[in-house]
FITI-593249 format. One line per field, with one value per residue (C-alpha): residue number from 1; x, y, z; residue in one letter. Coordinates in pm, 1 decimal. Example, Ala and Ser with C-alpha at 12.3 -4.5 7.8 and 13.67 -1.06 7.14 Angstrom:
num (1	2) $
x (1230.0	1367.0) $
y (-450.0	-106.0) $
z (780.0	714.0) $
residuo (A	S) $
! end
This chain:
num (1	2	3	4	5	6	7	8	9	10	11	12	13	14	15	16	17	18	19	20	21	22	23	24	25	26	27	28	29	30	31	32	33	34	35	36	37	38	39	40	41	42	43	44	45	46	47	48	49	50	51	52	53	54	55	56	57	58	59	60	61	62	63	64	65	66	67	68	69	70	71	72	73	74	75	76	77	78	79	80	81	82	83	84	85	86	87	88	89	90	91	92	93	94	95	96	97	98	99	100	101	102	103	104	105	106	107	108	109	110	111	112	113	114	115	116	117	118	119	120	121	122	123	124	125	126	127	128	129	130	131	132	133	134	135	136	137	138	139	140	141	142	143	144	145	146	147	148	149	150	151	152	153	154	155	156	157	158	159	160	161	162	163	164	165	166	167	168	169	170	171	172	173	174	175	176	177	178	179	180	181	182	183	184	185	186	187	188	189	190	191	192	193	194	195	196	197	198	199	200	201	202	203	204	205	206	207	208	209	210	211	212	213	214	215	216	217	218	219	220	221	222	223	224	225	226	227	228	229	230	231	232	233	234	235	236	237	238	239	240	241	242	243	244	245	246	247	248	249	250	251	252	253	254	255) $
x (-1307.0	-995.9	-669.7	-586.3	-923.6	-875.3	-810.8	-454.3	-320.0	51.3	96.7	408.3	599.5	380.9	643.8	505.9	242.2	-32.2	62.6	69.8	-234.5	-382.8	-199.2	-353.8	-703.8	-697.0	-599.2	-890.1	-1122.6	-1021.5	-730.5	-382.2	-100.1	188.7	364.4	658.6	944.4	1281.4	1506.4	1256.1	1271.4	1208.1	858.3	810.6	811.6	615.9	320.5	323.6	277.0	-8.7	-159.7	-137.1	-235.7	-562.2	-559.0	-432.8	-92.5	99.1	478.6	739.8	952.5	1162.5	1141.7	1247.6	948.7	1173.9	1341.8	1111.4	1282.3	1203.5	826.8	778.3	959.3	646.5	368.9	608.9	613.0	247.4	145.8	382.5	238.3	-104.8	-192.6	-414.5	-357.7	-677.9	-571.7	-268.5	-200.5	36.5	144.0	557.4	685.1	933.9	1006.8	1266.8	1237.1	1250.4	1060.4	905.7	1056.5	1338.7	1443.2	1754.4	1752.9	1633.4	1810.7	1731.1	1839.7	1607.4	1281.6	1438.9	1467.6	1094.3	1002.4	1095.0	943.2	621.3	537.3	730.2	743.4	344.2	365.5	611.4	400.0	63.1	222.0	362.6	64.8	-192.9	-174.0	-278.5	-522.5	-639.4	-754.7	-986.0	-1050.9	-910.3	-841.4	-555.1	-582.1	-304.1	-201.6	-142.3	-197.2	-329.8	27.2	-39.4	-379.8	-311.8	100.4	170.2	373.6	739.2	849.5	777.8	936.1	700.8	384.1	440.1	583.8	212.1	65.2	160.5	65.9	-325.0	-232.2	-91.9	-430.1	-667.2	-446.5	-508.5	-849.9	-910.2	-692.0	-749.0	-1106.0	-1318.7	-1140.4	-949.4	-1077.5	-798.2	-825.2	-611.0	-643.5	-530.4	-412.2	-351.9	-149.1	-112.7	-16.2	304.3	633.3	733.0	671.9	748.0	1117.0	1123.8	1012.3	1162.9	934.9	850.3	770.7	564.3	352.1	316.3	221.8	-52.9	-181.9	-241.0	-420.4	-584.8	-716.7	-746.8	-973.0	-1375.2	-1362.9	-1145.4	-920.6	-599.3	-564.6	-458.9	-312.0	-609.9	-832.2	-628.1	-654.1	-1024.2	-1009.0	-818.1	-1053.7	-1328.8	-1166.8	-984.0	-1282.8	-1606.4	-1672.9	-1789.0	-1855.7	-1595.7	-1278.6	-1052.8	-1144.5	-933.2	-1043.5	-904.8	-906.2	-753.6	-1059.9	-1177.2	-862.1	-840.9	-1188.9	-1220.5	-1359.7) $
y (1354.6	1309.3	1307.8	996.9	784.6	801.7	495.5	456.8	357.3	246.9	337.8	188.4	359.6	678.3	966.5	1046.1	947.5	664.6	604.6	992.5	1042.4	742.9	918.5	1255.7	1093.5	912.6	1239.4	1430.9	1139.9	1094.0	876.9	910.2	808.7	632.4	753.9	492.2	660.1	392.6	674.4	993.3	1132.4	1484.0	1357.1	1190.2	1504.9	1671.4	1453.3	1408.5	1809.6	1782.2	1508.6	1743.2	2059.9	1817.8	1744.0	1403.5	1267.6	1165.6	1012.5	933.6	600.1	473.4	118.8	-129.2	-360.9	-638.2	-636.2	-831.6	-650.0	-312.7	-450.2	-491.3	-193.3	-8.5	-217.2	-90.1	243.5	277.2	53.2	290.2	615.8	551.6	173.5	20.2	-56.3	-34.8	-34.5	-128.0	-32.7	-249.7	11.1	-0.4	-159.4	-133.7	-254.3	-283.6	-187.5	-489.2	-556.2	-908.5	-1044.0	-996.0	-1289.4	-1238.3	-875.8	-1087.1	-1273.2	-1436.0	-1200.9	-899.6	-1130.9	-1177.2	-807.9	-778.0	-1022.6	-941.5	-574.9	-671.2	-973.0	-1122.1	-728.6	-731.8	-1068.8	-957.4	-665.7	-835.8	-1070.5	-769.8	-571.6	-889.3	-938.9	-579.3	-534.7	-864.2	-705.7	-439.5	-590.2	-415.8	-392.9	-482.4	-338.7	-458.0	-230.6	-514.9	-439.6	-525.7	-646.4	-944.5	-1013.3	-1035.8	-1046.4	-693.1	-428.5	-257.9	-659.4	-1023.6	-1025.2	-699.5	-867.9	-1193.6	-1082.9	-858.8	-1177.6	-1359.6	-1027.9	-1153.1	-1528.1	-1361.7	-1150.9	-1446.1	-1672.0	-1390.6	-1327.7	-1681.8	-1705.5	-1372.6	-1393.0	-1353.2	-986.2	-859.1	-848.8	-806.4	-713.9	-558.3	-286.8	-359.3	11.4	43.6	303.6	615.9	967.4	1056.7	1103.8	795.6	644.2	914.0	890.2	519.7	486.5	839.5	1190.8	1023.3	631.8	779.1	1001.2	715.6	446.5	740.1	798.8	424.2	371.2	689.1	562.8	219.8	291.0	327.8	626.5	814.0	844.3	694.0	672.8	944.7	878.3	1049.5	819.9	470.8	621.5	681.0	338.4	218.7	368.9	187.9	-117.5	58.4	210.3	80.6	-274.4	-415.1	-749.1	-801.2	-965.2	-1166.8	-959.4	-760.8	-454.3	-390.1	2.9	87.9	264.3	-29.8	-9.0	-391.4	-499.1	-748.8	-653.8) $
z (1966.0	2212.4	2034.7	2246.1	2171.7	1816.2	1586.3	1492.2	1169.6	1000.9	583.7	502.7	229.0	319.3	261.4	-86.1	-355.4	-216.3	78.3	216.7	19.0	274.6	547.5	513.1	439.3	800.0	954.5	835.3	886.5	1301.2	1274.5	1473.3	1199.0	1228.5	855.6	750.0	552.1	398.3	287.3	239.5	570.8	451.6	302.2	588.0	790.3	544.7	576.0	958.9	944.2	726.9	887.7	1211.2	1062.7	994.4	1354.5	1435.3	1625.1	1332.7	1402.2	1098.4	1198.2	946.0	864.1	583.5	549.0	394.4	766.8	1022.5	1306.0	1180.8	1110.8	1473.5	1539.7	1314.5	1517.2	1885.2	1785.5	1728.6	2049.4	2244.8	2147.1	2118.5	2308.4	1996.4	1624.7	1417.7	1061.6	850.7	498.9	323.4	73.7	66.8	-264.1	-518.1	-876.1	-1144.6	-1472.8	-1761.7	-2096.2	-1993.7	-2294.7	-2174.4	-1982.6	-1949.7	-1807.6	-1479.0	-1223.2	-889.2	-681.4	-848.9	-757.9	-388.1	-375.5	-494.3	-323.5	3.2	-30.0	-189.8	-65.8	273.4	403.2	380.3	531.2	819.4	856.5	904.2	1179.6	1366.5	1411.9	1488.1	1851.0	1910.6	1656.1	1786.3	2081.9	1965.3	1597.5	1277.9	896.4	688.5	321.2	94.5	-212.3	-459.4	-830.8	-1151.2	-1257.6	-1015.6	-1186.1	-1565.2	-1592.5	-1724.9	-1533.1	-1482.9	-1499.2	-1452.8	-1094.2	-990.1	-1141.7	-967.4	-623.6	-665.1	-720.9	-429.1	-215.8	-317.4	-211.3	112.5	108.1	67.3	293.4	606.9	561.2	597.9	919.9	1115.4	1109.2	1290.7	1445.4	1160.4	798.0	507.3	147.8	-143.5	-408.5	-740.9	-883.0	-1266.6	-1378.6	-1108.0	-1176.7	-1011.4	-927.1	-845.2	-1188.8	-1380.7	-1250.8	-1317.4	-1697.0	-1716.5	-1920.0	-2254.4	-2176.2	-1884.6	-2134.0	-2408.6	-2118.3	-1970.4	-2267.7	-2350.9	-2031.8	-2098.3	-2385.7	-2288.6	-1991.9	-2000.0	-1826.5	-2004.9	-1621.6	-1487.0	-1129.7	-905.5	-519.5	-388.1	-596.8	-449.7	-96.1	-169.4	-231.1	26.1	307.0	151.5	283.4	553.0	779.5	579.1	418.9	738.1	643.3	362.6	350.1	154.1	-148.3	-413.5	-567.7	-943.5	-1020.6	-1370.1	-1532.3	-1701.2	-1902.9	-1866.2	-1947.8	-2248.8	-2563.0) $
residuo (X	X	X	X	X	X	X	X	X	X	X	X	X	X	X	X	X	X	X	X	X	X	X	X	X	X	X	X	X	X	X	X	X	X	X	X	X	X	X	X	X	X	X	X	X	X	X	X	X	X	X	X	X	X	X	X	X	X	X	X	X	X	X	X	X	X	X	X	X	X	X	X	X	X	X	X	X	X	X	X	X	X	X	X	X	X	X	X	X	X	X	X	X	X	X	X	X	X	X	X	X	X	X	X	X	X	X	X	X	X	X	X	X	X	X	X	X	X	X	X	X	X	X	X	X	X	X	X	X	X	X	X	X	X	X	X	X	X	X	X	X	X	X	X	X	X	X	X	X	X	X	X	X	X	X	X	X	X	X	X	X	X	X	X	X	X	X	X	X	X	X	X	X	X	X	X	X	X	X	X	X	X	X	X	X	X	X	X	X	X	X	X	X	X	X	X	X	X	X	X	X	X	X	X	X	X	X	X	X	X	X	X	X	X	X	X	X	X	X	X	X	X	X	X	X	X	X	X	X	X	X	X	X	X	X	X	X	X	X	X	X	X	X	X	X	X	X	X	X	X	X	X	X	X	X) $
! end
């Protein structure tokens, strides 16, 4: 397949963990990759070489999705090298830390913070790549999370700016029909660095083993098992949309 008549896809927040594991699964499955870094530029790199050592164009741009003007910098950058926008991954995000009985350990400006990350930089996203992936039809695949399904999570602001993520999903799927189909993944726990350094060696171990525990098969999530995930949406799922996909193992199901 020409380099140049390959589909093209954006991962936001795709210099480590989920989102490069979605990045390097679109290279090696015929996709040119636009890879979104914040403040990880090295990682960045690092996946755009992988992604090319599996053949694709792959391009690092650094973005903050909670800033509309670098959102349509993402969907210029991959019009300009590459004409079309196929598929986006809504996969950038960030948290704080709090007990949710803690109410005071909260203020407004941590849920704008989260907010604007998890929620209005999907939203800003989405309207930035539409009128090109308009034109040749597409997939938008939101990486929500079971926090925004049943209240638990690294806080109450996380869970509920993950919650409003789904309304966002629902809300497009009904509107960008009938050329672009959207839906989410709802991750439970996931292996990695990224959490580890946020509830720190020990909580991460306990909060593992819980889900380890919890979960019917025994499993928590891996990035490779999201992305698998992901592309299910991303690239299959022709007739779907609107939908939300929980993956925790079956750690949530009721007794």
């Amino acid at each position: 397949m020409p380099v140049k008549k390959r589909r093209v896809i954006i991962v936001t927040g795709s210099s480590s963990g989920i989102g490069a594991a979605v990045a390097r699964l679109a290279a090696g499955r015929g996709y040119n990759v636009l890879v979104n870094y914040n403040s990880n530029r090295a990682g960045a790199d690092a996946v755009v070489a992988e992604c090319r050592a599996l053949g694709a164009e792959a391009i690092a741009v650094g973005a903050d999705v909670a800033d509309d003007g670098d959102c349509r910098k993402l969907a210029a950058a991959a019009e300009e090298a590459w004409g079309r926008i196929d598929v986006l991954v809504n996969n950038a995000g960030t948290t704080k830390l709090c007990p949710h009985s803690d109410l005071d350990g909260l203020d407004a400006e941590d849920f704008h913070r989260l907010y604007a990350v998890n929620s209005i930089g999907a939203f800003q996203m989405i309207r930035a790549v539409v009128p090109v992936m308009k034109q040749t039809g597409g997939s938008i695949v939101n990486v929500a999370s079971v926090a925004g399904l049943i209240g638990v999570g690294t806080s109450l602001a996380y869970a509920c700016s993950k919650a409003a993520l789904l309304a966002i999903n629902k809300s497009m799927a009904r509107n960008l029909g009938p050329e672009i189909r959207v839906n989410a993944v709802c991750p439970g726990f996931v292996e990695g660095e990224w959490l580890q350094g946020l509830l720190g060696e020990e909580m991460y171990g306990a909060v593992k083993g819980h889900y380890q525990t919890r979960a019917s098969t025994g499993q928590v999530m891996t990035p490779e098992t999201v992305a698998e995930n992901i592309w299910f949406f991303a690239d299959g799922a022709p007739n779907v949309t609107g939908e939300h996909l929980l993956m925790d193992g079956g750690a949530t199901l009721p007794y």
